[in-house]
Every structure is written in C-alpha cells, then in structure tokens.
N, C-alpha and C positions, 0 to 999 in steps of 0.2 A: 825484105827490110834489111838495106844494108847497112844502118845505122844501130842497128839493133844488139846488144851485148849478145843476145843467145838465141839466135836465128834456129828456124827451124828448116830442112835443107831435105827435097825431096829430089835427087839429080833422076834423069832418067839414063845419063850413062856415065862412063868413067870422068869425073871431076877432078881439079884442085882448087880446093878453096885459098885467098892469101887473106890474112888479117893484122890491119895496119893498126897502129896505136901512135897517136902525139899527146904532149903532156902539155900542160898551161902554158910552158916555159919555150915550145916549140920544137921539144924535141922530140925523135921519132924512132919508131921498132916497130919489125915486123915480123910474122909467123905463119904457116901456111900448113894444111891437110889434103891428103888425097885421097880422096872416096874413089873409091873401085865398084861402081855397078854390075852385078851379076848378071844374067837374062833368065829369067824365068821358064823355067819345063814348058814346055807346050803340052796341053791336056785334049784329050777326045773322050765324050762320052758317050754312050747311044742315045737312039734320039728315043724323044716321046712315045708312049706306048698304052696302051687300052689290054684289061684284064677282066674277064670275071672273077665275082670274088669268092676269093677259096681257091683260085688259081694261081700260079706261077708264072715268072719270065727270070730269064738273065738278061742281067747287066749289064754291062762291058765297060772299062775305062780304061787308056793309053795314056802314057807321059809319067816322067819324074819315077823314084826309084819303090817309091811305097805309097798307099793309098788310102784313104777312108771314105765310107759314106754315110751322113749324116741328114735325115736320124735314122737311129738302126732300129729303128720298127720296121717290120715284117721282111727284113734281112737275114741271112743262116747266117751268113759272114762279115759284117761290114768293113772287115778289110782285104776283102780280095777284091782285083779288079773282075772275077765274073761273078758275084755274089747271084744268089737266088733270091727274086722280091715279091715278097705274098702279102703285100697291105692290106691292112681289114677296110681301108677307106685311099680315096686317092690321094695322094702324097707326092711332094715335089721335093729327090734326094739329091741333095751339094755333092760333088765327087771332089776331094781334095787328094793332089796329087806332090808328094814331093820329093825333088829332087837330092843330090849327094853332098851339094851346099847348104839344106835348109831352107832352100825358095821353093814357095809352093803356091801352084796355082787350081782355079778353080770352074769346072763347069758344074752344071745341073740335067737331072732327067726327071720328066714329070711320067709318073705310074698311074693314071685313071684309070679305077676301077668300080664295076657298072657293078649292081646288085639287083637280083629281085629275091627277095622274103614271102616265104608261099605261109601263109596264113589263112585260117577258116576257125568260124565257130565251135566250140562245141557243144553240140545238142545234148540234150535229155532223149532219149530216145524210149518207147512203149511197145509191145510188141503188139502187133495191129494198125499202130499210128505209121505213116508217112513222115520219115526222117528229112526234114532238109539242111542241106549245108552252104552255108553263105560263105564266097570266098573274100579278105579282107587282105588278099597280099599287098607289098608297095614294091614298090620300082624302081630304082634310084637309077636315072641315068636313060630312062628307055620306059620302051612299055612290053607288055606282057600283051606274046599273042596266042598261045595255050597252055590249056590244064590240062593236066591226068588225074583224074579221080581212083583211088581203089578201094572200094568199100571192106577187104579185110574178110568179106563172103564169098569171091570170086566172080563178081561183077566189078565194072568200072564205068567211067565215061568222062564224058570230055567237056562237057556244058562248064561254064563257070559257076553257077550257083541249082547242081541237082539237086533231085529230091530222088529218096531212097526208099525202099520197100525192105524188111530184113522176115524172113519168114520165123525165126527161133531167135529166143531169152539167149544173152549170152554176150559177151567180150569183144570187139570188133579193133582190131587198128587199120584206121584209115588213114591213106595214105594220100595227098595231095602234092602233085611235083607241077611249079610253073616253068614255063618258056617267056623269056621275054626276045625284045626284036635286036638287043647284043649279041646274041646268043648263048646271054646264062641263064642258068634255072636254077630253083632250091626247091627241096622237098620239106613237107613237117607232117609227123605223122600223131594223130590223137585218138585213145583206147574211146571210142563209144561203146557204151553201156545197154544193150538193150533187154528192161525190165519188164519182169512180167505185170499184170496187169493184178490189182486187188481185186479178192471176189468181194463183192458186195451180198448182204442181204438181213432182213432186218424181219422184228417181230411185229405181227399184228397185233393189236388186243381185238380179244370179244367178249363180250359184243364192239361194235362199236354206235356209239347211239348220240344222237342229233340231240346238238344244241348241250353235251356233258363232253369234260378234259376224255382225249382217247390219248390213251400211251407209249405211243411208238420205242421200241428199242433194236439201237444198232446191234447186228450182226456177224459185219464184215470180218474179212480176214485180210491181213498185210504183213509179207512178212518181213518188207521196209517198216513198218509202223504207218498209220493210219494219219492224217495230215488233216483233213478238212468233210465236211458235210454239207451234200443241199440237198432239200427235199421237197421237191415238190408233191401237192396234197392232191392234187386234181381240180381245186374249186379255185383255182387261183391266188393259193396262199402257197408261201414258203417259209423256210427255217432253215440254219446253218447249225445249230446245236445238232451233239452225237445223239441224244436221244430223247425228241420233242415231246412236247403235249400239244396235242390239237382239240379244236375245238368245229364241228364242221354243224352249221346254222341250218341244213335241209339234207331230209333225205334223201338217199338214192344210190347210185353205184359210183365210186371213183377211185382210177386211176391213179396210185402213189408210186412215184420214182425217187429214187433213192440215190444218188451218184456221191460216192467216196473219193477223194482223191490222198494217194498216197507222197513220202517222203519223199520220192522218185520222178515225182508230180505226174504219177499215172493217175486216169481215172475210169471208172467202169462204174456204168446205173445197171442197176434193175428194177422192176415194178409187178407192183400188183395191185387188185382190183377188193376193194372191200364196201359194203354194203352196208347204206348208215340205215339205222332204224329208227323208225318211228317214235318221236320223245313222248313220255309222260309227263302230267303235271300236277305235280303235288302240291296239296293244300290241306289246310284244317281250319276249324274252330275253334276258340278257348277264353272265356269271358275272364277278365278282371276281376279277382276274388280278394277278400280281406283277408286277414290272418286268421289261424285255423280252421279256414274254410280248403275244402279240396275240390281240386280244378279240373273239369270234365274236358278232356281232347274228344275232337269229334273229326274224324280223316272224313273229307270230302276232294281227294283227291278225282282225278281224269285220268284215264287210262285205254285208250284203244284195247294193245294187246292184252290187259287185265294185271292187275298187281298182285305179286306172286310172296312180299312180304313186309313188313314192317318194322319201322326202326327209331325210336322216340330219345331225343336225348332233351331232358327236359331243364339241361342249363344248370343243373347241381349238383352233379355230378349223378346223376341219377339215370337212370334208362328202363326202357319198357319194349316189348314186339308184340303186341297187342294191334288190332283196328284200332279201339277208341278208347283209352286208359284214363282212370283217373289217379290223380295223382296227389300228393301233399309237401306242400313245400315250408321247410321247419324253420324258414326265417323272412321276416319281409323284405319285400326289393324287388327288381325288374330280372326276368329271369330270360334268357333267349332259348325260345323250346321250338327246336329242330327234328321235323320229320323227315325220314329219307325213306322213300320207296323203291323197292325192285320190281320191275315186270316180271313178264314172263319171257323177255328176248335175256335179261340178265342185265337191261339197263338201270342203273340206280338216279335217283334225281331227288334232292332237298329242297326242303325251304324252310325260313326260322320268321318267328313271328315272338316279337316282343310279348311277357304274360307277366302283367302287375301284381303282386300279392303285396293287399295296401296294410299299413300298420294300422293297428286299432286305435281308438284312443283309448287314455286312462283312465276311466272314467272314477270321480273320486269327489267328496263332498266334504266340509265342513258344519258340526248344527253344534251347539253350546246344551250341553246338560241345563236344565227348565224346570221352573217348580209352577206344579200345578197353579194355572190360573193366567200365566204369562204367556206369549206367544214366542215359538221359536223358528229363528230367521235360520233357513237352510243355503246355503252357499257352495255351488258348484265352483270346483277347482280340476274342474276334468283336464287330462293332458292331453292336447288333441293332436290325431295320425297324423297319415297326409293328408286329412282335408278339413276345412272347419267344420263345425260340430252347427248342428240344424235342426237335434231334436230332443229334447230330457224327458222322460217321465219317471216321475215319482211317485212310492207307493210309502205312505207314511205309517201302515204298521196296525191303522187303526181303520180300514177300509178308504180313508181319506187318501184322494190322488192328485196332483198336481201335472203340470205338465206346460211348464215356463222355467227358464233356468237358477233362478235365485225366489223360491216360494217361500211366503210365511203361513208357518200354521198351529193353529191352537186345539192342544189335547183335552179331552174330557174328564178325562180321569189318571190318576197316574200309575208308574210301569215301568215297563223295561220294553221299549218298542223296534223291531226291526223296518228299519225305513230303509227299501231299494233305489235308488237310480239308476235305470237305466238311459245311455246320452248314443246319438245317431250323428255320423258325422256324412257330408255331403257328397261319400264313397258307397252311403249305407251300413258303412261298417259302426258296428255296436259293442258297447262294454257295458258290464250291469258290477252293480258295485251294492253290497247290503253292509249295513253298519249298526250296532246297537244303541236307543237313546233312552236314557234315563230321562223320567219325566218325573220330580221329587212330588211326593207329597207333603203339605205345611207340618211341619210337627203341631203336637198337644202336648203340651208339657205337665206330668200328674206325679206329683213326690210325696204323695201317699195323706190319710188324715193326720190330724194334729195327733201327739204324743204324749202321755207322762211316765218317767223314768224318775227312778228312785237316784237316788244321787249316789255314786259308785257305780251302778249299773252298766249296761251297754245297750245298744240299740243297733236295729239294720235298719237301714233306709231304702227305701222302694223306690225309684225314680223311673221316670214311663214316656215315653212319647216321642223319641226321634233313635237318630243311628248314632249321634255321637251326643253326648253329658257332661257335666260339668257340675259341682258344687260349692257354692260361695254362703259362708266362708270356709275356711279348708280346717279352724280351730274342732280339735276334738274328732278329727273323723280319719280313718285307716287311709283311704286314697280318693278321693275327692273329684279323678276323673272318671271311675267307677258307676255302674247304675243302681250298685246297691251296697252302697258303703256302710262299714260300723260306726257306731257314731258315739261316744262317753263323755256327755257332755258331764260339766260339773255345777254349771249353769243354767237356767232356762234359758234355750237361742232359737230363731228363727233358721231355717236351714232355705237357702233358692236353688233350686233344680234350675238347668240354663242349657237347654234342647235344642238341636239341630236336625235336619234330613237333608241331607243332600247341598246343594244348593239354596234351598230354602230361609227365609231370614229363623233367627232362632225364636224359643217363647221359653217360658220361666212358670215354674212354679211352686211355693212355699208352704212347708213342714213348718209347724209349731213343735218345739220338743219342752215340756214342761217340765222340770229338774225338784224334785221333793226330797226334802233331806229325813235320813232313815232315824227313826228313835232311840232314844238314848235306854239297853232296858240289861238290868243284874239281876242278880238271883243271891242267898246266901252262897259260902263255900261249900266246898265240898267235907260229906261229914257223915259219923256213924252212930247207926243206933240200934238198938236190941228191937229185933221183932214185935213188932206190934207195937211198936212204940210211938207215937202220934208224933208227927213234929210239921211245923208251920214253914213254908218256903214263901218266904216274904220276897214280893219284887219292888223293885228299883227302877221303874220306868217315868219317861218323861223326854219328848212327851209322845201320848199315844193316842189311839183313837179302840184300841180293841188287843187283850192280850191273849195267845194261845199256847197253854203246853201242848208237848208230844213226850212220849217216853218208848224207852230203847232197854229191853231186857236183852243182854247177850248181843249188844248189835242189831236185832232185831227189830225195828218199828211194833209198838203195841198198839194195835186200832181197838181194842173196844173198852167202851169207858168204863166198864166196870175192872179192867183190868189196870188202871190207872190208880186206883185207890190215893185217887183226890178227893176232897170235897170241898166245898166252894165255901172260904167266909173271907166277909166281905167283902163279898163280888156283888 
C-alpha cells in the first residue's frame, strides 16, 4: 500500500524507502529510510529418530551463536546444541538458533517413541489351587512378540497367559518382562500371596432324627477370618448360614459337606456321613372339661424304638413327666397342652392339642318371701358359661320338685324352706345354688280378755299373734309398739292390738280396759287413851261397797281377830 500513512514493510534485502508528501496548495517534501536486511544463520538439526521409552538419544544442532530447544520436556539441557532427549511420549522439538545480530532461525526434530507396558492380573492365590496369570500389557507403537514370566519360586515361562502351580503358603514376586517388535520391553513385577487353605469342620448333633430341627454347628478355623458357608445335606437341600438347622423328612444315611470360604477367598469342604433315625409320633387324649373339673391326659402316642420319657406342659405354666397325668386348671379358658416325648435313640418330637376348660354358669334365682296360702313365682336369673343353659331342677324344700326354668309353687304350710337350683348348660357344665325362703304364716291377732282397773292403777297388756305389733291408741300406755305394754288408763278405753308376720296382711284385736274410780274413805285422827278405855273409830266412806280394817302393832301386820280388839257396831 503505497498510499498508505503507515505501511507495514517486510524487504527481503537491503532497502531505501523515499516518502513524498504535497499539501492542498501543491506543494511538496520529501523524506527517505534505509533498512538494512541482515541474513539469517543458517540451522541444521538432526534428523527424525525412533526411541524406546525410558531410552535416550542426542541431539545435534548447527548455525547461529546460542541455541534453544523447545519444549524442554525430557531434555537435561535445552540449551546445548547436543542435549540428551528421553521423552516419556513422542515429541516434535523446534531448535532455535541465534546468531551475533539477534536473527534467529528455526528447524525441528521429531523424537518417536515406541512403548510397551507389561501388565498382568493379580491373582488370589490358594495353596493347592492352580494360579493363573492373565497378561493385559499395551503396545503403543508396535506389538509385542514375547513374555518372560518369573514366578518368584524359580520357575518361569514364556506363554502369554500361564497357569502356575506353587507347592508352599508364602510371598511370591512375580515378575513379568514384554518384548515388543521395536525392540522395547518393560517389566512389572506383583507380590502374590499364596494362602493357606481354612480347615473346615463342623459338629454333628445326636441323635439326629427324621422329620425333628437337627443342629449343625460350624467348626472351622481361619486365620484370615471365615468369609462364607454352604452346606450341603446330602438329601438335596442347602444352607449358607454359619450354623444351620435342618430338618431331614426320611431316614437313612447322608452325606454332609461343609465348604467354608475364607477372607482370602480360599475354600476347603469336608464331610461326613450321619444316620437319621427313625421318627416318633406323639399323641394324646384329653376331653373338654368345665371348671373345677380336672382333666385326664391319656399318651397314646407311636413309637418303633419305644419311648423312653415324658414331658407335659400343660399351657399354664404348669408341667408334669408322668405317662398319663391329671391335671387341674385354676381358671377357665383354652389352654395349649403340649406333649413332648423321647425315644430311646434320644429323639424328642411334640405335639399340642387345644384343652377347653369351659366356665360354669352362675347359677342364681329370684322367689319373693310368701304368706302361707299364696303361690310363689320362682325366677331363674342364672349367669350363663360359655354355653346356653338346657337344664334347671328345682328342689323346693318341701319334697316338691320342679324342673322348667321359671316354676310356680304352693307351700303347705309355713317355714323357713331351703329351695336348690341346680341349671345344666349345653357344655354339661353345672352350678347348684340353695337359698332360704320364708313362707309367713297369717297372724292371730289375741290382746288378752277384757279388764277392770281401779282408776290410778296400771295395767300390762298381753298382745299375741304375729312378729311385729302395734297399739292404737297410744293414750295412757308406756310404748305402744311393744307386745306387752303398761297401760294407766284414767278412763274406760278400748285398746286394738294391730299384728303382723312377715309378709302377711296384718289382723287386729281388742282389750276392753274398764276404769273404776276408788272410794272416797277417813277415819277419826290420830288420838290417845288410857288402857282399856273403849273408843269408837267412826269411818267416813263414800262410796263403797264393803269396808276392811288391818292393824299393825310395831310395824307388824296383826292377823288374828281376836288380836284386833274391835267389835262391830253398826255393821
């Protein structure tokens, strides 16, 4: 651009540039530079080159006064012109070279380098087991045409993927070195471990018997730690748990293998051969009994080799070792009464059979206290068990029986009679219930003959004929609910006795009490007179029907009339 204010100017050799300038006006100036082109070093590098890796080459580069090579990976020097170059991968390095002016020029060398990586598995190894080693090396650049195996035991081989035999527990490095078709190789070497083997072995139970849990337990020893379990039974069953329960449905002999595998993932079985026995079959009898009834176990068990003992748990906490026990259960309800027998191999085998022990009823009545002549309605209020009630009889006391649930009946005479019920409910279970019944007799009501009382006097009253009394009217008498009250009338009155027994209506009966008023009677005063001296005791009665003296010497009552030294005038 030669119009351009600020040209950019690439000469390839020694230049003068001239720069004119005119103004609007048409005038003109000019200016000029001389660029001086240097010539550039001339460079050699070596050429292209192939390396295994983890090998070496030198370098080489020519030209200009100092040098670099870039990048300085896997360089010792990157500014000498023979540096040493060990690339971990192939690499394409610039050599810049320059000279005593500052020009510097540039070639390149490319460093390909081939690799193989010897790689293999590594195994678990067991002592007994065949060890194999898989080789998984890669190749970058080529292929690989042999192995070297060293097993670390002083064997080797050359196969790419052996298999190894090690005769002893113990530490190995193995050492695998590839060849590939470059002619590099790498080695890798890995510690296998070859571990001893766990001992297995495990317990029998005995007996062991058909058709009952048998209880295998583990053993083993490891002194990695124990890892896993299978076990075969011989009957074509297995289990992974450390220490099974079996169950083997026929007898006869079988084969148990036992294989443990340890932390190490070793494994080793062993076996042994055990002998199922012949099962038993227990059973029993035992009816459904009501409450405080006790309940007969009857062992009718099966037994080839013969049962050698007995074992009753009869569901309440209770037990027995008896053949055929009876037993008493102290509350109603469903009980599970389990028999367990042993033979004579030592095999034990249960069975449990539900045993009812049914609730009674309550057996219980209603009858009303009864006055002779009436009939009295009996009314069962029995509480029934567990089952309905099917049957009452009644025994009413007085030989008279019934036998329906709600009877009427009429007593002969009255008492205090014990009347039973006994009621049956549809288990057979019974209750019997006695009760006592008053059967009243009517009162008589008898409140004595009629009466005369002197007026001031007192009187008792007789009242007769029931359990509880009464007197009307209550004027004049001590306590009036009394059977034999005092009574001062002042008046003639009628007195009603008013009688009860029991139940019974009451009845009544009436005292005349006839009230006589007492005579009006004086005498002279009191007065003195000379022995033998006659004097007249004039009385003052009114009115009367008949007058009597009494005379009293000293206190004394005088009975004989001659001792009285009265004589009668006008009498």
């Amino acid at each position: 651009c030669t119009n351009c204010p600020n040209p950019v100017a690439i000469p390839q050799d020694t230049i003068t540039y001239f720069l004119y300038g005119i103004s609007l006006q048409g005038c003109e100036n000019t200016d000029s530079i001389l660029i001086n082109v240097l010539p550039l070093p001339p460079v050699v590098a070596s050429p292209d080159t192939t390396i295994c890796y983890g090998d070496s080459v030198m370098l080489y580069a020519a030209g200009g006064t100092s040098v670099e090579w870039r990048p300085h990976i896997g360089l010792d020097n990157p500014f000498s012109y023979t540096p040493m170059a060990s690339p971990p991968y192939t690499i394409t390095y610039r050599v810049i070279v320059t000279d005593t002016n500052g020009c510097s020029s540039i070639d390149s060398v490319t460093v390909i380098v081939n690799r193989s990586i010897a790689r293999f598995n590594e195994p678990r190894a067991c002592i007994g087991d065949t060890v194999y080693f898989v080789d998984s090396s890669i190749v970058i650049g080529g292929n690989i045409i042999r192995w070297e195996w060293d097993f670390g035991d002083g064997d080797t081989s050359t196969e790419q993927n052996p298999a190894h035999y090690y005769n002893a527990i113990g530490y190995y490095n193995v050492t695998l070195t590839v060849y590939d078709d470059n002619g590099c190789q790498d080695d890798t070497t890995v510690v296998v471990h070859v571990s001893p083997l766990p001992l297995p072995d495990f317990i029998v139970p005995d007996p062991v018997c058909e058709d009952a849990p048998a209880q295998f337990a583990d053993n083993s020893w490891s002194a990695a730690g124990l890892l896993s379990w299978w076990w075969d039974f011989g009957d074509g069953t297995y289990d992974s748990v450390e220490n099974p329960v079996h169950i083997y449905t026929d007898t006869g002999f079988y084969t148990i293998t036992m294989t443990v595998t340890d932390s190490n993932l070793c494994e080793n079985s062993t076996s042994k051969t055990v002998y199922v026995r012949l099962r038993s079959f227990p059973n029993f009898e035992a009816e459904n009994v009501c409450f405080h009834d006790t309940v007969y176990f009857r062992d009718i068990s099966v037994s080839v080799p013969g049962i050698e003992s007995w074992y009753w748990d009869f569901g309440d906490g209770q037990s027995d070792t008896v053949i055929n026990p009876w037993h008493y259960y102290s509350a109603p309800g469903t009980y599970p009464a389990t028999l367990t027998v042993t033979d004579s191999f030592g095999c034990a085998y249960d069975t449990t059979i539900p045993v009812t022990v049914f609730q009674l009823p309550a057996a219980d009545f209603i009858a009303p206290r009864t006055c002779l002549g009436n009939t009295t309605q009996f009314m069962d209020i029995t509480t029934p068990g567990d089952a309905n009630l099917v049957d009452w009889q009644w025994s009413f006391g007085d030989s008279a029986m019934a036998a329906i649930q709600n009877p009427v009946h009429l007593y002969s005479d009255s008492g205090i009679y014990l009347v039973q019920l006994i009621v049956t409910d549809a288990n057979t279970c019974k209750d019997t219930i006695v009760k006592a019944l008053i059967i009243d007799h009517p009162p008589d009501a008898f409140a004595g003959p009629d009466t005369i009382v002197c007026s001031g006097n007192s009187i008792q009253l007789y009242g007769g004929g029931g359990d509880t009394v009464y007197w009307t009217p209550h004027q004049w008498l001590t306590d009036p609910t009394i059977r034999n009250p005092i009574a001062t009338p002042e008046f003639s009155i009628n007195y009603t006795l008013h009688t009860t027994n029991g139940v019974c209506p009451y009845d009544t009966a009436i005292v005349h009490l006839t009230v006589i008023q007492i005579p009006f009677v004086k005498t002279i005063d009191d007065t003195r007179i000379l022995q033998g001296t006659p004097i007249e005791l004039t009385t003052f009665a009114s009115p009367y029907d008949s007058i009597v003296w009494y005379a009293f010497i000293n206190d004394t009552l005088v009975t004989a009339d001659s001792l009285l030294w009265l004589s009668c005038t006008h009498c």
